[in-house]
C-alpha positions in Angstrom: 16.2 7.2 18.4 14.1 4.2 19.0 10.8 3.7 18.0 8.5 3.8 21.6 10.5 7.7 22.1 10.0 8.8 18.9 5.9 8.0 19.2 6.5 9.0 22.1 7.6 12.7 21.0 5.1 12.5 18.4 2.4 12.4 20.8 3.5 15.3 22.9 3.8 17.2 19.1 0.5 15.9 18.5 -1.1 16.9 21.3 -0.7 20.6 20.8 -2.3 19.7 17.3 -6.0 21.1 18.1 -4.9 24.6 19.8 -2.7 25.7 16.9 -5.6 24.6 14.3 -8.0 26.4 16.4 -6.1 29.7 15.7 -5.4 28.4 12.2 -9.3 28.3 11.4 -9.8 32.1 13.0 -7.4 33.4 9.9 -9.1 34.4 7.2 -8.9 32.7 3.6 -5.6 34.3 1.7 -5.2 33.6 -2.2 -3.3 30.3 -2.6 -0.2 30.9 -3.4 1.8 27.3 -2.8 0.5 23.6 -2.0 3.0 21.8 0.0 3.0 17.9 -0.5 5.0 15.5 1.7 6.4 12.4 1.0 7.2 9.6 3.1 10.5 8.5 1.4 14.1 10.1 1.1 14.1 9.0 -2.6 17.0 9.7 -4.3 19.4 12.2 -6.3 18.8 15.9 -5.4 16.8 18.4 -7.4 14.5 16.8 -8.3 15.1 14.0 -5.7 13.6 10.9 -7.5 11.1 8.1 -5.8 8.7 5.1 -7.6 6.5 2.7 -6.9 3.6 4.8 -6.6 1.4 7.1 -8.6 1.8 10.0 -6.4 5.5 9.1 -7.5 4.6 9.6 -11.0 2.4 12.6 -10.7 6.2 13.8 -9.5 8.2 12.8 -12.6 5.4 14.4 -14.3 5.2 17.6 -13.2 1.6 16.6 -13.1 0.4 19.0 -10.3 2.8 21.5 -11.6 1.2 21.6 -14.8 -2.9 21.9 -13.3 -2.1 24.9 -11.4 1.0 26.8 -13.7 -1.9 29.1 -15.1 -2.9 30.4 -11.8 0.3 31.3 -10.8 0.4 28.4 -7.8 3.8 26.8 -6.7 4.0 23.2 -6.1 6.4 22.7 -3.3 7.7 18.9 -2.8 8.8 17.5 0.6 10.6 14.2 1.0 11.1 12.7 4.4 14.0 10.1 5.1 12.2 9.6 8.5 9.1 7.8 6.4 5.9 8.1 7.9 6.6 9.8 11.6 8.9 12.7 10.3 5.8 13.4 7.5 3.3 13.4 10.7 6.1 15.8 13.0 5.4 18.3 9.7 1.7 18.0 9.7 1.3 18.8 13.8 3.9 22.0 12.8 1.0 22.8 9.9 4.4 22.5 7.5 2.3 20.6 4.8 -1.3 20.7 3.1 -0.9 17.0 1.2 1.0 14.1 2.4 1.7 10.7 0.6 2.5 7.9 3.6 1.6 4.3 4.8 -1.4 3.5 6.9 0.1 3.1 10.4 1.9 6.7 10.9 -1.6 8.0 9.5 -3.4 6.2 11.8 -0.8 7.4 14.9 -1.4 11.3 13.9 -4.9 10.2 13.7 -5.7 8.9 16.9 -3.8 11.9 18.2 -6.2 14.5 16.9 -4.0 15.5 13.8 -7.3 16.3 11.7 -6.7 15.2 7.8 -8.5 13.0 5.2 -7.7 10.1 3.1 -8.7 11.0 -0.2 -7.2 8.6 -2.7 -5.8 5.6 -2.4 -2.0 5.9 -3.8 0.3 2.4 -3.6 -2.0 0.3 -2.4 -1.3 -4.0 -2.6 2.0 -3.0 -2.4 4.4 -6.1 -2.5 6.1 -7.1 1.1 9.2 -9.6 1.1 10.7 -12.3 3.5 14.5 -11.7 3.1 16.6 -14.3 4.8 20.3 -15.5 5.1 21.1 -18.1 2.4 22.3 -20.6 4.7 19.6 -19.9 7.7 17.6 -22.9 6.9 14.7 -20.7 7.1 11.8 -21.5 4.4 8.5 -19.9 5.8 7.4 -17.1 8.4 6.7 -20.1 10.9 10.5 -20.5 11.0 11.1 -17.1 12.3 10.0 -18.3 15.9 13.4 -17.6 18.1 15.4 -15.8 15.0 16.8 -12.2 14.7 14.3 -10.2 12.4 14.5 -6.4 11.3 12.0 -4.6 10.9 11.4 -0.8 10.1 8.8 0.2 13.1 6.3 2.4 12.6 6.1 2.8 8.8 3.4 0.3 7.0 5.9 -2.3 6.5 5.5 -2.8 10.3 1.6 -3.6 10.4 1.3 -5.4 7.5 4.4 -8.2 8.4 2.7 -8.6 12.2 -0.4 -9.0 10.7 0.7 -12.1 8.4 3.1 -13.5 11.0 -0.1 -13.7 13.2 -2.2 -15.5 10.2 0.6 -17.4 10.5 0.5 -18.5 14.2 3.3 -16.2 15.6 3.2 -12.9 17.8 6.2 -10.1 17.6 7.3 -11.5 20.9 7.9 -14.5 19.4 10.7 -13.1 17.4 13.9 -11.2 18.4 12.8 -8.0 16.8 15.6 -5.6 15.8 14.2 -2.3 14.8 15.8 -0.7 12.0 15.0 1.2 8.8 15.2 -0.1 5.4 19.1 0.0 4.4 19.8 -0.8 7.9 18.1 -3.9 7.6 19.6 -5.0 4.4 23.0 -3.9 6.2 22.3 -6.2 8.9 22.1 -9.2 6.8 24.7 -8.4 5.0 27.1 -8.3 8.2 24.7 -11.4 9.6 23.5 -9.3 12.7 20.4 -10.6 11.7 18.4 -13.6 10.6 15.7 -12.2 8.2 14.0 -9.3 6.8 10.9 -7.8 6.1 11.8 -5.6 3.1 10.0 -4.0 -0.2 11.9 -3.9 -3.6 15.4 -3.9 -2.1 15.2 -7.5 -1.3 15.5 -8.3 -5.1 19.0 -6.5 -5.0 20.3 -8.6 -2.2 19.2 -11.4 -3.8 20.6 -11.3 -7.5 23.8 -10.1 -5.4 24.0 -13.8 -3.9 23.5 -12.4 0.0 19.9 -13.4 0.3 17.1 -15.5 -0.5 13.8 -14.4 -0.8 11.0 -17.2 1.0 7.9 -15.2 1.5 5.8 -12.5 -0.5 2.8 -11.0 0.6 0.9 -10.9 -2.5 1.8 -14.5 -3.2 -0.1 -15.0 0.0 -3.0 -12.7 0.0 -3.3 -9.3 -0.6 -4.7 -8.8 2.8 -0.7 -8.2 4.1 0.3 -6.4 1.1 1.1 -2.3 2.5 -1.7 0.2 2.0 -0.5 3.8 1.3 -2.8 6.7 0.3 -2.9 10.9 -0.4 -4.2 12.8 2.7 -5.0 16.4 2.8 -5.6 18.6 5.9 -9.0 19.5 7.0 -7.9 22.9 7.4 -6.8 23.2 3.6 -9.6 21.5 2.6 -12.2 24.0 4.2 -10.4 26.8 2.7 -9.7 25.5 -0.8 -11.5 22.7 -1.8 -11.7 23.5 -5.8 -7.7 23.0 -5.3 -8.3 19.9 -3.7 -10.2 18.5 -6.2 -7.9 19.7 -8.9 -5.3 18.0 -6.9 -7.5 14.4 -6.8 -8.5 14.6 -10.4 -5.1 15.0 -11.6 -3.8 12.1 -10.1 -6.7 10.2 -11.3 -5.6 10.9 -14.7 -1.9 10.0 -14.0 -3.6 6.8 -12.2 -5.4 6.1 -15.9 -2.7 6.8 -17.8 -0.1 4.7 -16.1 -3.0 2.0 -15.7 -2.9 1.1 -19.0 -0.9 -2.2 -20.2 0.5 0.1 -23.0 2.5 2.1 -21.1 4.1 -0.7 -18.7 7.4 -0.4 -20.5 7.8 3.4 -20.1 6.3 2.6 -16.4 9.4 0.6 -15.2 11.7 2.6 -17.6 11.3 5.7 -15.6 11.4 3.9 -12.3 15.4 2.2 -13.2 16.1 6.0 -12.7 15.1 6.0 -9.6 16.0 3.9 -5.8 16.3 0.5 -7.9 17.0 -1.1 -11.3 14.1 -1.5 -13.7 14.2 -5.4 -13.6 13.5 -5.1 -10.0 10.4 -3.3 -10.5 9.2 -5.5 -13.0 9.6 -8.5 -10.9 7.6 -6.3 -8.0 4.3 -6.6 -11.0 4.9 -9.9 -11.9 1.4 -11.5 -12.1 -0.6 -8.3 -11.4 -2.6 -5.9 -13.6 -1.5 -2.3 -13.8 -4.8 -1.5 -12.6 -4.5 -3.6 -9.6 -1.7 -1.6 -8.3 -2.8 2.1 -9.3 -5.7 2.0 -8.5 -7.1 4.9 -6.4 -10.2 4.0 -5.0 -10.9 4.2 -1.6 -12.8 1.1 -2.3 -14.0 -2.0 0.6 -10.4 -3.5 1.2 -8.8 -0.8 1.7 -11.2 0.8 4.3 -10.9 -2.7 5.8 -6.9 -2.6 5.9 -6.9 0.3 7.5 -9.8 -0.3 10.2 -7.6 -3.8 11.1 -5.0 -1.4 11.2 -6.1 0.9 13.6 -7.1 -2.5 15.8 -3.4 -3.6 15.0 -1.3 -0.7 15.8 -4.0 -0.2 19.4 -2.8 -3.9 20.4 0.7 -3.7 19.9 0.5 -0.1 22.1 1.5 2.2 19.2 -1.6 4.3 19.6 -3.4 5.1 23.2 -6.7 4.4 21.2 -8.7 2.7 18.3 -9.6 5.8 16.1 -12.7 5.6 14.0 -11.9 5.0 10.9 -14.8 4.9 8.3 -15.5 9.2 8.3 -11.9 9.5 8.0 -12.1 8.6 4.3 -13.6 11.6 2.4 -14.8 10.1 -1.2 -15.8 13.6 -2.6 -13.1 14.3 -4.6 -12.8 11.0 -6.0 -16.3 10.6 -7.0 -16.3 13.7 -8.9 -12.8 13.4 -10.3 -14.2 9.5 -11.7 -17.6 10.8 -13.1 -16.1 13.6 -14.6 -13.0 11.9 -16.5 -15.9 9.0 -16.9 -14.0 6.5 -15.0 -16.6 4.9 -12.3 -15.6 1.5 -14.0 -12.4 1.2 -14.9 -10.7 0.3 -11.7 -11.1 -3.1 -10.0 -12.8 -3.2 -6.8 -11.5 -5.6 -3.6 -13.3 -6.7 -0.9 -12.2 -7.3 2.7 -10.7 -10.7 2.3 -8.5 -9.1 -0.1 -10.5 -11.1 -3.0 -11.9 -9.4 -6.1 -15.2 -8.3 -6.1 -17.3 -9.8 -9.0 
């Protein structure tokens, strides 16, 4: 299915959003019995399916949210999504989840369709963004994608953040011969040279050390500003009618955020990730240069309220959305305030402004 039907058929799903949460709100608060958290990745293996890059992915390996609610009896119930972002946002409109981990631009497509959540920690954020390209193309920059085959997974965050460096670069997407095509697809399509070049996460490194790619661009070489933005959402309707097991939810990632935040623990960090889609070496490479703290950061802090707002503007250009959603109320900074004062961690993390620089 391409990518214009399948927004399409999310915004017929989405549309029918509001009546179902109006009778949803009518029903009257029931003891919480499960917490249903969706994820916008297949991962990998099967029971438990295995993901990284993330601290919502670690809060997994960790039985973190398992372990805050055990003594109330509460069952923690994992969804993973091979359909990324837009099969996460299909389960929210059937009211199928109460959490969801995703990127920025399938957010921002429920969101501008009425689909009524909040962003309440920021959870793989400056996340890296490669340039994969055929060894022999002769292509050494994103200006020399002008005319080439280039695929791309729509839809997911990969897609704002690449059209939002190629145009810092001086190209538009119809400049390019855009194939769409998820992840492995992509790397397929080099590999069979159906394609020119890539846009591409961690993977990329594979291809490469494999001898059927070169790597020419990264995102955080160039500025964070078109590194991927992903966060931890919750419903508005589970918030109203449990918000002391939201909060349990935000400080307990916090704490996995600390934990793993520490330079101490970057070996076990990477270690645990080799188990998972890639090889640990890959990972590593992914963190070369950048603090722990940079990367696990979340705060819902100036940059990334600014990603997401040029986001919004992005996804409304290139006719993903029928409308610029406001933004700024859409990130709901309770949780994490109280979840930072309490554990005594207002400090810790390094704030980013807009440019993508570090505040002093």
């Amino acid at each position: 299915m391409n990518t214009r039907r399948r927004l399409a058929l999310s915004v017929l799903a989405l549309s029918l959003f509001a009546t179902g949460r109006a009778s949803a709100q009518a029903a009257p608060t029931e003891p919480l019995k499960v917490i249903r958290i969706g994820v916008a990745t297949g991962g990998v293996g099967s029971n438990p399916i295995r993901h990284g890059g993330t601290t919502t992915a670690l809060a997994y390996t960790d039985g973190a949210f398992e372990a805050a609610f055990r003594q109330d009896g509460v069952e923690i119930k994992w969804v993973f999504f091979k359909g990324a972002g837009p099969a996460v946002n299909e389960a929210l409109v059937n009211h199928q989840l109460d959490f969801a981990w995703q990127g920025d631009l399938p957010a921002i497509v429920a969101r501008a369709n009425g689909v009524k959540t909040k962003l309440i920690a920021g959870s793989g954020v400056r996340t890296g963004l490669y340039l994969a390209v055929q060894p022999d193309s002769g292509i050494q920059k994103l200006e020399d994608l002008k005319g080439k085959h280039v695929a791309l997974f729509k839809g997911t965050n990969l897609h704002l953040a690449a059209s939002a460096a190629l145009a810092a670069h001086g190209l538009k997407e119809s400049d390019l011969k855009i194939i769409n095509l998820d992840l492995a697809g992509g790397r397929t399509a080099l590999l069979n040279k159906d394609v020119d070049a890539i846009f591409d996460y961690v993977g990329a490194f594979d291809l490469r050390d494999r001898g059927q790619a070169k790597i020419v661009w990264s995102a955080a070489a160039d500025n964070y500003k078109y590194t991927r933005q992903a966060h931890l959402l919750v419903t508005e309707d589970f918030a109203a009618k449990y918000p002391q097991a939201v909060q349990r939810v935000v400080t307990t990632l916090v704490k996995v955020a600390h934990r793993y935040s520490q330079e101490a623990n970057r070996a076990e960090v990477f270690e645990r990730w080799g188990k998972t889609e890639y090889p640990e070496k890959i990972w590593r490479e992914d963190f070369i240069g950048q603090p722990l703290r940079v990367r696990f950061s979340p705060l819902l802090d100036p940059f990334l309220v600014a990603r997401y707002n040029e986001a919004a503007k992005d996804a409304h250009a290139l006719r993903l959305t029928r409308k610029v959603p406001e933004i700024d109320s859409w990130f709901d900074r309770r949780y994490l305030n109280a979840a930072l004062k309490e554990l005594k961690l207002e400090t810790y993390w390094p704030v980013y402004g807009p440019d993508g620089q570090l505040v002093d």
